[in-house]
N, C-alpha and C positions, 0 to 999 in steps of 0.2 A: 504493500500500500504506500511505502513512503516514498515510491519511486514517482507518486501523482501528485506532491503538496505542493509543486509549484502551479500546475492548474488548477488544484483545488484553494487556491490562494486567491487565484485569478477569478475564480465562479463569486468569488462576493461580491464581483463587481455588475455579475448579470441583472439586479436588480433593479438595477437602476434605471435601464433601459425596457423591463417587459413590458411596463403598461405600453409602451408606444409602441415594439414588436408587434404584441398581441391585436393591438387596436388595428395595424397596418396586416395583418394576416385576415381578421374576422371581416374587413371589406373584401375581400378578395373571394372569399368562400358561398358558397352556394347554400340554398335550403338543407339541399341534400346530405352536402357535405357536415352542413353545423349540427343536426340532428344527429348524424351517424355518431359524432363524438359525447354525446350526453348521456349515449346509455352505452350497455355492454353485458354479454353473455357469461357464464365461469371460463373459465379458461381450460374445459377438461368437462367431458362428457358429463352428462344431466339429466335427470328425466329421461333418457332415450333419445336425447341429442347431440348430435357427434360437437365434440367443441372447433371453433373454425380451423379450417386449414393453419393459418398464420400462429393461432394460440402456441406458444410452448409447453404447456401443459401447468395448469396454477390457477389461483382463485377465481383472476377477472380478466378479461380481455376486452379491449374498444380499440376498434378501425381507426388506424390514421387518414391522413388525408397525403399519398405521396405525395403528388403536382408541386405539392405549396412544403414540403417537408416537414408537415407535422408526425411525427409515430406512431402506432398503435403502442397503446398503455398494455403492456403486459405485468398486470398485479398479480405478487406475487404476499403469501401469510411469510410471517413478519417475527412477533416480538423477539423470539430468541434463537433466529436463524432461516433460512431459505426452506422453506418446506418443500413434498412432496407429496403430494394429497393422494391415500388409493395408488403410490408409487405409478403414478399414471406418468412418468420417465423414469423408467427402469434403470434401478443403479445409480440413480444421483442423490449423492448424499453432501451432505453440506456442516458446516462445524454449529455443533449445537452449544450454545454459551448456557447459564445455569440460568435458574430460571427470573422474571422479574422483580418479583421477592426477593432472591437472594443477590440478584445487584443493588435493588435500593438499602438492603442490608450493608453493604460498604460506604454509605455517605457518601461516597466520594464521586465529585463532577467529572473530571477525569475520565478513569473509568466508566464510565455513563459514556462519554462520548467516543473513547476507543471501543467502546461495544459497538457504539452506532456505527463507528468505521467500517468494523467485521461486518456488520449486518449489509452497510452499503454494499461493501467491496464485493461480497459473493453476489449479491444481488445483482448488481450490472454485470461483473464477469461470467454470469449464466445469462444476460440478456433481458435479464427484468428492470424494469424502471421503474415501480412504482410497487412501494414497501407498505405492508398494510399494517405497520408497527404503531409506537406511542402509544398504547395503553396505559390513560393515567386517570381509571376512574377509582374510585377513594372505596378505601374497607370498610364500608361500613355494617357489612353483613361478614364478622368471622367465617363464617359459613359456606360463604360463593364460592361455585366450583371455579372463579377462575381470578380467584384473587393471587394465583402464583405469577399471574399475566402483569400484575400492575405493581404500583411504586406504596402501597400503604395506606395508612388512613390519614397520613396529614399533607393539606394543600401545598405547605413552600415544600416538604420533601419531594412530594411527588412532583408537583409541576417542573420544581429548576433539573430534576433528574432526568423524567420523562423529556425535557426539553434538550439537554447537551446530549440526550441516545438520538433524539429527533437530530438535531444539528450532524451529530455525527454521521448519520444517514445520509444525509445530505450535502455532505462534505464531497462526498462520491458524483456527485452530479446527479440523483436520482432523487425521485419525490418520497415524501414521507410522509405517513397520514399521521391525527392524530384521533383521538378513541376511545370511549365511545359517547359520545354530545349528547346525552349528558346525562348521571343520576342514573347510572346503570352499574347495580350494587349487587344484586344475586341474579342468575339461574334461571331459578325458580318463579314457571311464570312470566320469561323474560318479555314474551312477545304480549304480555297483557297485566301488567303489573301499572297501576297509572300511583307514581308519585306525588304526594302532596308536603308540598313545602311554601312557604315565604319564600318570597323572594329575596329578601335579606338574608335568608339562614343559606338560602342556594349561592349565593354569589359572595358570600363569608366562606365558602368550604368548597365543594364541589367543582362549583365554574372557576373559583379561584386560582383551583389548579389545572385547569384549564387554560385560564387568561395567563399564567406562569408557562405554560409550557408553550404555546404559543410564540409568548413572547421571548422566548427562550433558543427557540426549537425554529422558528417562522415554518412550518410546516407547509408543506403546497398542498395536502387535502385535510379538510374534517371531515370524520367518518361519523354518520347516526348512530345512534341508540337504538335496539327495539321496542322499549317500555314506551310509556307514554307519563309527562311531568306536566299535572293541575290541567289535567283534561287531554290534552292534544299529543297525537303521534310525536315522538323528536325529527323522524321524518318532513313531519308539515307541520311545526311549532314555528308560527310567525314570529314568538318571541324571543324561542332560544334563537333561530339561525337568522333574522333580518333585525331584529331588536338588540338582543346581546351581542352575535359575532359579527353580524358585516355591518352594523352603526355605531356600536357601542364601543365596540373593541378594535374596529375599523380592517378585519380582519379581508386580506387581497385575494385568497384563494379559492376552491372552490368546495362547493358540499358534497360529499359523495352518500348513497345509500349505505347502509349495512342487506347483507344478502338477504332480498327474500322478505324487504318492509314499505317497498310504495305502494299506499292503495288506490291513489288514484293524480291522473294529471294536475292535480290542483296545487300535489306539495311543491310544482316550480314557482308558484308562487308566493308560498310560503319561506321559501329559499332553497330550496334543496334544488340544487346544479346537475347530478350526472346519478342514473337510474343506472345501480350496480347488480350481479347476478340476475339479468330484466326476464330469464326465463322460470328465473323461482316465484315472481308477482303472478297475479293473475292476467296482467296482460303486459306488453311493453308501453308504458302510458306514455315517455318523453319520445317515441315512433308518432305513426298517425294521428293519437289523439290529441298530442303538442302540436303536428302541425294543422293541426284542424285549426287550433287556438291559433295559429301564428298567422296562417294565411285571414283570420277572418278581424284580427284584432289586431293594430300597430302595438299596444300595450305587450300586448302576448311577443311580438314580433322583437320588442326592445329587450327582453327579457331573457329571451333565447338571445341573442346575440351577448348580452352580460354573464350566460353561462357558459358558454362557448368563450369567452373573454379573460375569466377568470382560471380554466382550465391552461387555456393556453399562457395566461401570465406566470402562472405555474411553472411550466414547465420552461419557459425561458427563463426565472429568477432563480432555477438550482443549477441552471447551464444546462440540462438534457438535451435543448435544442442545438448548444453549438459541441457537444460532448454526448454525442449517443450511447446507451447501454450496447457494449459487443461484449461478447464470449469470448475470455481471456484465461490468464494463468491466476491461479488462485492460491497463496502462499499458503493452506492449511494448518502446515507446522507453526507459524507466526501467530496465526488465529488461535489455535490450541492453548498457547502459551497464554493468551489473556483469556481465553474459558478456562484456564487453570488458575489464573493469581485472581480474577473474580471471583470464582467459588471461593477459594483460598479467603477471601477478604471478606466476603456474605456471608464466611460461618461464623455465629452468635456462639459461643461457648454461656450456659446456661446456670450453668450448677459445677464446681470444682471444690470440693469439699477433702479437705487438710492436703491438699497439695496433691492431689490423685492423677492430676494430668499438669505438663506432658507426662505419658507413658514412661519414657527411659528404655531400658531393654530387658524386659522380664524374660524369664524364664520359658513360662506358657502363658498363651493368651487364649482363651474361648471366644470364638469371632461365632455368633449367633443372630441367625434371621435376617431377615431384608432383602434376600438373594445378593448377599456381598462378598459371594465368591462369581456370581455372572456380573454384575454391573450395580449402578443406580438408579434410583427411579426419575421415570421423566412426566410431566401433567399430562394431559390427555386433552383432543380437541384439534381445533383449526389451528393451535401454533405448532401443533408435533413435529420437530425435525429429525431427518432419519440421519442419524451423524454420520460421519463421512468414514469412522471405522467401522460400520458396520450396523443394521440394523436392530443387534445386539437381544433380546429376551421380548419374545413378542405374547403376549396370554392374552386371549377373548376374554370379552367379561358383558357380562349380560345387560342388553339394551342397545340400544343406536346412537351412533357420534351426532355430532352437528350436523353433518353434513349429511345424515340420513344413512351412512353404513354402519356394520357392529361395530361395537366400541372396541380394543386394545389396548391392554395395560403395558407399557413398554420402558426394559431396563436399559439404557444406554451403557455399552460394553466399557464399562472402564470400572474394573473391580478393586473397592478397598481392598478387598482379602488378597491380592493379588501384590496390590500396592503396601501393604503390611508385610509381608514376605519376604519381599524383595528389600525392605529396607532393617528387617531383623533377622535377616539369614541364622543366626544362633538360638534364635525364641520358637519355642513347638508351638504351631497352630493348629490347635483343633475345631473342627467344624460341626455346626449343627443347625439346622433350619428352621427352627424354633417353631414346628410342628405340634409339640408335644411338651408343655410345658416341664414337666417332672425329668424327662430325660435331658434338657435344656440343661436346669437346674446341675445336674450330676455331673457334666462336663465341668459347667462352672466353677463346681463344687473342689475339683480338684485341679484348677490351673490360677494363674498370679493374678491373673485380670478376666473379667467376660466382658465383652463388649458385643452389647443387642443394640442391631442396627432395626427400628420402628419405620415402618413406613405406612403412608396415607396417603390414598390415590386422587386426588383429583381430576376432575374435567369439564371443560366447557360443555355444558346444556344439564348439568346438573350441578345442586349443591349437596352437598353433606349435610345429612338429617342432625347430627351433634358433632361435639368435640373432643370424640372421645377416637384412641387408637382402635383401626377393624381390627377382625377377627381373631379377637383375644390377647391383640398384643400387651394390653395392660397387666392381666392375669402372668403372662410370660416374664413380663419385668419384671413383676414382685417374685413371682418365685427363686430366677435367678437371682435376684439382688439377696433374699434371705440366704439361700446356697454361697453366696461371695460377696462379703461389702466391698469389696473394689469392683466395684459393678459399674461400668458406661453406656450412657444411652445417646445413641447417633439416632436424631431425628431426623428424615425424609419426608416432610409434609409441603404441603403447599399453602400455609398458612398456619392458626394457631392449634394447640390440641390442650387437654388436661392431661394433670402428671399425678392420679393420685399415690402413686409409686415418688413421688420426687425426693421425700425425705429418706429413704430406705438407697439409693442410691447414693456413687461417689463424684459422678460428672454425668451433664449432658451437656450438648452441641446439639446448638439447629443447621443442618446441612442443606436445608430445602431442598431444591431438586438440582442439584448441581451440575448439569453437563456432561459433555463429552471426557473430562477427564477429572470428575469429580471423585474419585475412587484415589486419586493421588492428592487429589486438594483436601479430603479427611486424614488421609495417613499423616499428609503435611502438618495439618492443627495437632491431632492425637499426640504426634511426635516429638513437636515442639520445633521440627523446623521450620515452623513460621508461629510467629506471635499469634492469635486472634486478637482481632479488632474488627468484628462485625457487633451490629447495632441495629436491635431489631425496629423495623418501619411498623410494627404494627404491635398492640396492646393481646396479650395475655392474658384473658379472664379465668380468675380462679373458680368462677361458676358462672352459665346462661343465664340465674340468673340476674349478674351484671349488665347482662345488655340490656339495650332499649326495647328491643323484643326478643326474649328469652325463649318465643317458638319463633324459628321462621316462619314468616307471613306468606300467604298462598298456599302453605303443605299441602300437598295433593294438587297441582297445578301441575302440568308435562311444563318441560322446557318452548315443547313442541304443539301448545295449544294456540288453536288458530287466534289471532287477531281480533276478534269480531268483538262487536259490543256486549252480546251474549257474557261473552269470557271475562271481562275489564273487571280487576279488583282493587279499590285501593288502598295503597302502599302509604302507611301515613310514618311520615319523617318528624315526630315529635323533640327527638331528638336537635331537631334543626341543626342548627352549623356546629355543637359540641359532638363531632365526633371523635371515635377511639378516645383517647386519654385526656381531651377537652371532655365526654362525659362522664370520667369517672372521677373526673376532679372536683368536676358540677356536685356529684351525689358523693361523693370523700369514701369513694370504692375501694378498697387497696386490691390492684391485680396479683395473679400469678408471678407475670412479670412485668414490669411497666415498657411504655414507648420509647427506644434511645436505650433499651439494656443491653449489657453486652460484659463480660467480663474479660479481662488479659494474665497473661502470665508475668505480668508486671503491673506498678501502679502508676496512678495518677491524681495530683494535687491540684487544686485552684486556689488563688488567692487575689485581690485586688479589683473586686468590679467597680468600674466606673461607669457613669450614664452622662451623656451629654443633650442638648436638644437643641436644634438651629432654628427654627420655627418651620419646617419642613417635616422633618421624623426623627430620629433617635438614631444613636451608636453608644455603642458596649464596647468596653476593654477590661481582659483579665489577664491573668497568666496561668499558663498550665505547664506542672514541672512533672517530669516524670520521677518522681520519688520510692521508685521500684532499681531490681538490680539486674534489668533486662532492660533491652532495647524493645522499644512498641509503638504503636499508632493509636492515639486518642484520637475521642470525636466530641471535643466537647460542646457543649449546646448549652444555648437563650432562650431562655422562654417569659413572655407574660404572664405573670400568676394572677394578679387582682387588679381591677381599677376601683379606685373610689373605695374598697375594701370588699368587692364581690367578688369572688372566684371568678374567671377569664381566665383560662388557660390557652397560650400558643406558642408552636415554636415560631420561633423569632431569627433564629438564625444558628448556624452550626461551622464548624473548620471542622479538618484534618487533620493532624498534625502527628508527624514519624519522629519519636524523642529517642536521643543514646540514653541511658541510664544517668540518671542526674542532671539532664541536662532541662530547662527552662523556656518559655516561646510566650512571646505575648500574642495573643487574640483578639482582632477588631473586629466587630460584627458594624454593618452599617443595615438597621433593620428596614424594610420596605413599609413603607407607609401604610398599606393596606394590611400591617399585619395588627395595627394596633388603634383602626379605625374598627368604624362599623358601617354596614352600608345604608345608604340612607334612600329609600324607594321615592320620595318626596323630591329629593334631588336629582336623582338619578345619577348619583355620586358617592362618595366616601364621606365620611366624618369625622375627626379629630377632636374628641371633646377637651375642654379643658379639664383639668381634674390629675387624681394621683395614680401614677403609673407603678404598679411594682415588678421588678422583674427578678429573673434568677437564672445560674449558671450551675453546673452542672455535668453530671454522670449521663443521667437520664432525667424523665419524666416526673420522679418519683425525690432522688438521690443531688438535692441539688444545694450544694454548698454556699454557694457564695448569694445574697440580697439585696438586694437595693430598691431604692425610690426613686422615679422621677415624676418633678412636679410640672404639669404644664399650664402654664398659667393663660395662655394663650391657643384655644382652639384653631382647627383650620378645614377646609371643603376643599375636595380636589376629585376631578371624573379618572 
């Protein structure tokens, strides 16, 4: 990749010129031609219809226009690598990074945006242009089977994350969506869930991270929602896509569908630009019955030429047009290497209890369950990537994917037990599948260490009924753990679980779904040849019920329940903008684990907060010393605790920071003003009250040393 940074230096200057591109291409073009680019087929057989000639086999495909050089958009699934749907291109495998839980588990921007590199780079060097990545919709449902897809439950984590993956996408010359617009939190129900919220609580939380990653990220598409938020499709929401993103937020690009959700030509008027997978609707509505509208109505006619407008500004402001997607050499081993030090960095170490990890070099180890002598678990759904060594441990499991075939629980071939082996040649490994609790136990019983690897399957178009480990993995921990208190538990979830086993153990790590070479990124923490310094993006509840709905809402709702008004239940977001650890702070919950936990094989001090205020917004300075006798990576974090003396929890701002043993780093947060405003619907702005600010520094959510006050004496309003 780094052999492209002088033209990708060069593509930030495409910008500048697309509105006027775009604007001299859409005179040029015909009825026929402008229409043809608004919608588009999957990219790979359907219903019983062959996908076009042209498609190279992937989610979406829409006809260029040669004459004039515009491309056919070959969309390709996204968040954690180049997929291949139904392997419908034999033998193309592509590097599967871990998954998007466990990169916003590293903090770090950085990495965020050399993911997006990776994501870009295969993507155009197989000839796709247009990544249907940036999942940055918010946790607010523990539960969603496809919370391993996104960045957590708080808006500045997720948006500035989601946004330098987006940027790094794009760095490559190729468009990058973002996902899903909006208020689309579980599964369960997706296609008929109608959310009720404020619009203050929506645009405090949710859109916030949105308007961050955007602006972050500048994306060339937004992709829909299928739920619907205070009555209306996200589809045809005049207010989320013409009110909020293309007035409010003044957003350039263009709307694309989610598969399989326009119901009728009207949503072009609502904002929605380019009718995606158009053979999953019930009809192609931006075909003939847009140009019914265009040919009879100048209004209709202006409208199609601003979506055809905004498509093609698109793709001239990432360079695609002067920098086409070709089929190239793709560095794998380079890519590998940062799907390794991401896991490596997103694993959370949990629980270390009198010094239990790192391992050292025992004797015997009981390596038990998970299949971690074949590989790691990987989520299931539209983002599956079949990694590039191999399609690795494939199991049916009962029920239909997104995409309408059986579902597959699948282990990407890169096995701790493999990777523990190889690095303690002198320690006996024993094996056991943790089948059978009791026999588990009796290995355990007689080796230095066990370590039970737990895993929890997730996937898109379902949630998870609780949060509890399937099929008996709880019962298996405790038994081992009674058999051996040097007992490890490697979690492989795609979000939270309960631990009622947690005191009877000596360590847990959350591995989330780690990738292609995540089987050496666990050995790596276990062993201690790398520090941990992951930091979980998402809250811990010691019980359901902690949450704001302690059942999920809709049980008994298919993923796959039609649309229809019949179906529409509502979803009430009483919670409003306090989500994860803003509502457990509201009600003084104490979690499992809080927001921002994370422990290291070293420590870390703060001392000195400062608060300043310019009449603008706030900045913070502390200092963080590494006061341990190892080298490590802190993360330490700002947050809002109370204004006026109300609980107000937010993060506020966060660093990185890589300390030698003893060694000290001062930390400036310059916090964004909308973190410590509220929004105000009267205004159709922000608000800055005057009044007393307190904030705080800190480990986590929860763990947070250092206090202060700021007073502002002087309010302010700002859009």
């Amino acid at each position: 990749m780094e052999a492209n940074l002088d033209e990708i230096t060069a593509a930030n200057g495409f910008a500048a010129t697309a509105d006027a591109r775009a604007a001299d291409l859409v005179r040029q073009m015909s009825l026929d031609e402008k229409l043809a680019i608004v919608h588009g087929p999957m990219g790979r057989m359907r219903k019983g219809i062959p996908a076009p000639v042209e498609a190279l086999g992937s989610a979406g495909y829409v006809p260029g226009v040669p004459r004039l050089g515009i491309p056919a958009l070959q969309e390709t699934d996204a968040s954690v690598g180049v997929t291949n749907p139904d392997e419908c291109r034999p033998g193309d495998g592509a590097t599967a990074l871990p998954s998007t839980i466990s990169l916003a588990s590293t903090w770090d921007r950085k990495l965020a945006r050399d993911c997006g590199r990776v994501l870009g780079n295969e993507s155009r060097m197989k000839g796709f242009n247009v990544m249907l990545a940036g999942g940055v919709n918010l946790a607010r449902e523990p539960r969603n089977g496809r919370n391993f897809e996104y960045f957590g439950e708080d808006p500045l984590l997720s948006g500035i994350l989601a946004g330098e993956s987006i940027r790094g996408i794009q760095e490559e010359n190729i468009i990058s969506t973002v996902k899903h617009f909006a208020l689309n939190n579980q599964e369960t129900g997706r296609f008929s869930a109608d959310v009720r919220i404020s619009e203050a609580s929506a645009r405090e939380s949710d859109l916030l991270a949105f308007e961050l990653a955007i602006e972050v990220g500048q994306p060339g598409s937004v992709m829909c929602a299928y739920n619907l938020v205070n009555g209306s499709f996200c589809s045809e929401s005049d207010w989320l896509l013409n009110t909020v993103l293309k007035s409010d937020w003044k957003y350039p690009g263009w709307v694309m569908s989610d598969w399989g959700s326009v119901r009728s030509v009207d949503a072009a008027m609502a904002g929605l630009d380019q009718q995606s997978g158009d053979q999953l609707d019930a009809e192609v509505f931006f075909d003939a019955p847009l140009r019914a509208k265009v040919e009879s109505h100048p209004v209709w006619a202006a409208r199609l030429d601003d979506m055809v407008h905004r498509i093609l500004r698109s793709l001239f402001a990432v360079g695609l047009m002067d920098r086409p997607a070709v089929p190239g050499f793709i560095d794998y081993a380079a890519h590998a290497d940062i799907s390794r030090r991401t896991a490596e960095q997103g694993i959370v170490m949990l629980r270390n209890q009198d010094g239990a990890l790192p391992l050292g070099s025992p004797g015997s180890i009981a390596v038990i369950g998970g299949m971690a002598e074949f590989g790691v678990l990987a989520g299931g759904g539209s983002s599956y990537v079949t990694a590039i060594d191999g399609p690795g441990i494939q199991i049916p499991a009962m029920g239909v994917s997104a995409v309408g075939v059986p579902r597959t629980m699948i282990y990407h071939p890169s096995s701790p037990y493999a990777a523990l082996r190889a690095a303690l040649p002198d320690t006996e490994l024993y094996l056991n599948d943790g089948a059978y609790p009791a026999a588990a136990a009796e290995i355990a019983s007689r080796s230095d260490v066990a370590i039970v690897f737990a895993t929890q399957w997730t996937t898109e178009s379902v949630d998870v009924p609780d949060l509890s480990l399937p099929n008996g993995q709880d019962e298996l921990i405790q038994a081992v753990a009674k058999a051996n208190p040097r007992t490890i538990v490697v979690l492989e979830t795609g979000g939270p679980v309960m631990m009622p086993w947690l005191q009877d153990v000596a360590g847990v790590i959350a591995a989330w779904y780690s990738g292609n070479r995540g089987g050496e990124a666990i050995a790596n923490i276990l062993l201690g040849k790398v520090n941990p310094s992951g930091r979980l993006p998402i809250t811990f509840p010691a019980s359901v019920d902690q949450l704001p709905r302690p059942q999920l809402f809709g049980l008994g709702q298919s993923a796959f329940d039609a649309a229809n008004a019949k179906d529409v239940f509502p979803l009430p977001y009483e919670e409003g903008a306090s989500v994860g650890y803003r509502w457990f702070a509201r009600n003084a919950y104490t979690p499992l684990f809080p927001f921002g936990f994370g422990l290291s094989y070293t420590a870390f001090t703060y001392s000195g907060l400062a608060l300043t205020w310019d009449g603008e917004t706030a900045t913070a300075s502390f200092t963080v010393t590494n006061s341990g006798a190892n080298a490590g990576c802190d993360v330490p974090q700002l947050y809002l605790t109370h204004v006026d003396g109300d609980v107000d929890q937010r993060l506020c701002g966060w660093d990185k920071l890589e300390l030698a043993a003893g060694e000290r780093r001062d930390c400036t947060i310059r916090i964004d003003p909308r973190l410590i405003a509220r929004f105000d619907p009267s205004l159709n702005g922000w608000r800055i009250n005057e009044g007393e600010y307190r904030f705080a520094a800190g480990k986590d959510a929860l763990d947070l040393a250092l206090g202060a006050v700021l007073t502002i004496g002087q309010g302010r309003t700002f859009s």
